[in-house]
N, C-alpha and C positions, 0 to 999 in steps of 0.2 A: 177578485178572480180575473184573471188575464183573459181575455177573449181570442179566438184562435182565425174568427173574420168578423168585421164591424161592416154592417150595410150603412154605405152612406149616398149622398147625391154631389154628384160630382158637375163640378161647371169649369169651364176654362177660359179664356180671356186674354189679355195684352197684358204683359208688366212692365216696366221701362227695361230691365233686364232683359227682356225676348226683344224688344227692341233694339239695344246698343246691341246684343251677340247677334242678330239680324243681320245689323248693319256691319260688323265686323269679319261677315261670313257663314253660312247655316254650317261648315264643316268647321270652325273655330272652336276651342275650348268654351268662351266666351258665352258662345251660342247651348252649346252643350249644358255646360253647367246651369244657366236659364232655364231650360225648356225638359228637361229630363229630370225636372224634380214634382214633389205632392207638395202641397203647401196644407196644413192637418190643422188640427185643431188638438192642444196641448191634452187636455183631456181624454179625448181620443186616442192620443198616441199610447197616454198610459193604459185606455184600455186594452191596448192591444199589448203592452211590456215593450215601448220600443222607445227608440230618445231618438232626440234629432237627426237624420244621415243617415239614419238606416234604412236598407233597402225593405219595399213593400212592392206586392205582387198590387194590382187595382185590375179588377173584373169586371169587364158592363157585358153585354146580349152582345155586346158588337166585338170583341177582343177583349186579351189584356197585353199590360206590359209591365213592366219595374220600372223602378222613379225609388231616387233617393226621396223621403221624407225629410219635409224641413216643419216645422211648429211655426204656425205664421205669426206673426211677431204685433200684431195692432189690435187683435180683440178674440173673444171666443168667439168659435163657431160650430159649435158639437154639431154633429151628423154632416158638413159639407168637406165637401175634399176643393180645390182649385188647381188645375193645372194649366201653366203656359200655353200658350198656341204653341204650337209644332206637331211634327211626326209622333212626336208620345204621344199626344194626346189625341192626333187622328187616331192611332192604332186603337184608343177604345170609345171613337164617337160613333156615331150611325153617321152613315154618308148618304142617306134617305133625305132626298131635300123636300118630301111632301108639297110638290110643284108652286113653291116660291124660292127655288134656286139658292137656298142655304142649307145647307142640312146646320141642326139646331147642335148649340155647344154648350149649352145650358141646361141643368135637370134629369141630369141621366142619371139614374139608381145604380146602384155600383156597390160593390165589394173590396175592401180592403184585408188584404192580410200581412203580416211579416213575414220578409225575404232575406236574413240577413246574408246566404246563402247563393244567393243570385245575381248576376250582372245585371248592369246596367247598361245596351247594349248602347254602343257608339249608334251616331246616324247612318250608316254606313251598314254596319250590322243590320239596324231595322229598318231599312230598306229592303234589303236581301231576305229577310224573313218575311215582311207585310207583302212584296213583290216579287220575289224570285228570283232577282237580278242582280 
């Protein structure tokens, strides 16, 4: 049975990918295709009916956004999602630094669903949306 949202916990981090598109530009393709994607868990994917690249909606307390889905490629990891450092994935962290000056990128309960339906907004885009500008 296909599932219509999967709760998962979501953490996000450094790839060498958000790295070289970093260094190459935050408005780069380079950059983009890095940092605006899910990294899933292949299991997961098929509970939801969805294959590599497709777009998925991802929900925490704090926002959502769309992120193509990719199947992370070196082990399972049922129930976590991974997303690159950037603006994706501010848009659904808490910005709550609970006074040691990081707000936490790790362990956030989250929601997945399929978007295939939905943009993927450029940075540029979600900016404008998260800020107004």
């Amino acid at each position: 049975m296909v599932e219509q949202k999967l709760k998962v916990t979501l953490l996000t981090g450094r790839t060498i990918e958000q790295g070289v598109g970093k260094e190459k530009g935050k408005s780069s393709k380079e950059y983009f295709d890095a940092c605006s994607m899910c990294y899933m868990d292949a299991g997961d994917m098929a509970k939801l009916g969805i294959k590599n690249n497709t777009n998925v909606l991802v929900t925490t307390a704090n926002g959502s956004v769309v992120l193509k889905a990719v199947k992370y490629p070196r082990a399972a990891t049922p129930g976590l999602i991974y997303i690159p450092y950037g603006p994706w994935a501010n848009a659904v962290c808490s910005h709550a630094t609970t006074s040691i000056g990081m707000p936490s990128f790790k362990g956030t309960p989250a929601e997945v669903e399929p978007a295939p339906t939905k943009k993927v907004l450029t940075i540029e885009e979600l900016l404008k949306t998260e800020f107004g500008r």
